[in-house]
Backbone as numpy.savetxt, mean C-alpha at the origin, in Angstrom:
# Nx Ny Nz CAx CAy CAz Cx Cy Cz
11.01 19.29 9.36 11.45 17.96 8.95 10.22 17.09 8.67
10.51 16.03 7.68 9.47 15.73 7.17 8.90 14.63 8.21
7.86 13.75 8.02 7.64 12.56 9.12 8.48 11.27 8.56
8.79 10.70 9.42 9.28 8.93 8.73 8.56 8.69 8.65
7.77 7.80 6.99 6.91 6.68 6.60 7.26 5.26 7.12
6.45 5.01 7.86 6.67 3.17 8.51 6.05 2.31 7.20
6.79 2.47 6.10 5.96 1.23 5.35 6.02 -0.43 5.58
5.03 -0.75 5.55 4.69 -2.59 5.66 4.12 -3.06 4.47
5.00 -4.11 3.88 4.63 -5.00 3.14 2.95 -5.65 3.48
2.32 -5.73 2.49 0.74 -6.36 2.88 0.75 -7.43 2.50
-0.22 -8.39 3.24 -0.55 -9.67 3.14 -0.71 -10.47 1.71
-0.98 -9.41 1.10 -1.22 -9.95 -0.34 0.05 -10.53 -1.25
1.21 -9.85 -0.82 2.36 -9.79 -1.04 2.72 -11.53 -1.33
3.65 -11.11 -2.08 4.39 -12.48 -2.80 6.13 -12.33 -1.58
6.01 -13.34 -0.45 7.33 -13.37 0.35 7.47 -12.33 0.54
8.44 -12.10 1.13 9.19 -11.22 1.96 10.00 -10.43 0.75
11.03 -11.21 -0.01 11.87 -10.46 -0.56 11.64 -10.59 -2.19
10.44 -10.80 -2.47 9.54 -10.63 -3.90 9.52 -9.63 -4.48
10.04 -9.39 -5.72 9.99 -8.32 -6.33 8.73 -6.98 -6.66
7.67 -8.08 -6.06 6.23 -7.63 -6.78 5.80 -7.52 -5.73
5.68 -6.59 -4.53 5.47 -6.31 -3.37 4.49 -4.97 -3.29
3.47 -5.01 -2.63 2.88 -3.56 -2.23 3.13 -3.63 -0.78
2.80 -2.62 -0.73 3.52 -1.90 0.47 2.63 -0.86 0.68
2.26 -1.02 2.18 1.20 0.11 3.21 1.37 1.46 4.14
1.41 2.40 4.23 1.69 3.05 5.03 0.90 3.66 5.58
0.52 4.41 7.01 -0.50 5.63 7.67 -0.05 6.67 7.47
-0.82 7.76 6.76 -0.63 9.11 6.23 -1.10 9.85 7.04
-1.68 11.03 6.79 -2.38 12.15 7.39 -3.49 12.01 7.43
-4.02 10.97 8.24 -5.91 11.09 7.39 -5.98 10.10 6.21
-4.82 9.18 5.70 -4.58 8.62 4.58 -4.02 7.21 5.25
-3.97 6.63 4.14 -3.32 5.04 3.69 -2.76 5.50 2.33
-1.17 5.26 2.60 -0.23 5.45 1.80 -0.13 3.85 1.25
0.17 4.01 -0.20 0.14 2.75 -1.16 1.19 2.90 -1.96
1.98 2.27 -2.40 3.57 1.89 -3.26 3.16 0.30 -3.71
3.92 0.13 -4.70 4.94 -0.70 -5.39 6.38 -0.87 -4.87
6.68 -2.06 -3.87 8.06 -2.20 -4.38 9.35 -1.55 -5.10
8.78 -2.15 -6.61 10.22 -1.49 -7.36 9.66 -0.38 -7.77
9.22 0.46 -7.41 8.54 1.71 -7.92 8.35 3.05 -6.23
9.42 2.51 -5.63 8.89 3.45 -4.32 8.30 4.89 -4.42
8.96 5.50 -5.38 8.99 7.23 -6.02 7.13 7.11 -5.74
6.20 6.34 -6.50 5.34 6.33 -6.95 4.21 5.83 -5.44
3.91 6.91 -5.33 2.61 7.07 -4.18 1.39 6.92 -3.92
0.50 6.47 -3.67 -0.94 6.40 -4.00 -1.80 6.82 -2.56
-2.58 7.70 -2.41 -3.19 7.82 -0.95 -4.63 8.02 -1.32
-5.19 6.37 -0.04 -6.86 6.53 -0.53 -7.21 6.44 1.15
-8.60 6.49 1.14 -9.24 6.33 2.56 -9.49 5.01 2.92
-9.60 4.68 4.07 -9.61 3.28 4.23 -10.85 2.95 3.60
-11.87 3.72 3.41 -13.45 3.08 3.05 -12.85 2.54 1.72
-11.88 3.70 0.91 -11.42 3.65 -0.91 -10.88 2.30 -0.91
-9.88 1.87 0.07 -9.12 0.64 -0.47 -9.92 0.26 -0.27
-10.66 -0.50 0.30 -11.53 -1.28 0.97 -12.58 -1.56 -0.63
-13.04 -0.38 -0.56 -13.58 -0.76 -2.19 -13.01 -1.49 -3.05
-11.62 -0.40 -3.16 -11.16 -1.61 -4.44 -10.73 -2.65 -4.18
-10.01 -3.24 -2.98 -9.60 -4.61 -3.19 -11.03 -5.75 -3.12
-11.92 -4.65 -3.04 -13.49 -5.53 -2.98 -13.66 -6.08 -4.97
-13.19 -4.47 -5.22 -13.53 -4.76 -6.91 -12.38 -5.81 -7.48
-11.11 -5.29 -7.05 -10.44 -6.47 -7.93 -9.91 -7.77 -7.48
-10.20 -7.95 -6.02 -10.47 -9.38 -5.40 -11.38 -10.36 -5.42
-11.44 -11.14 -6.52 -12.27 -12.57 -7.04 -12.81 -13.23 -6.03
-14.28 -12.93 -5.74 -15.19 -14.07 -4.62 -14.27 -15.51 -4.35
């Protein structure tokens, strides 16, 4: 059986019930990443990786 994903909405997030939501999860060794209206669609980076990018596309 597979594991339950605990996903959490992230801080960045627009409200609670915003269409345009990312969403966090703990993987295997990973940080699981979604879209909202797009759950199907998965993304898994290392914490150092996000960390990068929300460095790159987060405006000083």
């Amino acid at each position: 059986m597979a594991p339950v994903i605990q996903w959490q909405k992230s801080s960045f997030s627009d409200g609670e019930d915003a269409p345009n939501c990312v969403e966090v999860a703990a993987g295997q060794g990973t940080l699981l990443l979604r879209e909202s209206d797009e759950p199907g669609t998965v993304l898994e980076a290392t914490g150092a990786g996000l960390v990068s990018l929300i460095r790159h596309i987060r405006p000083l």
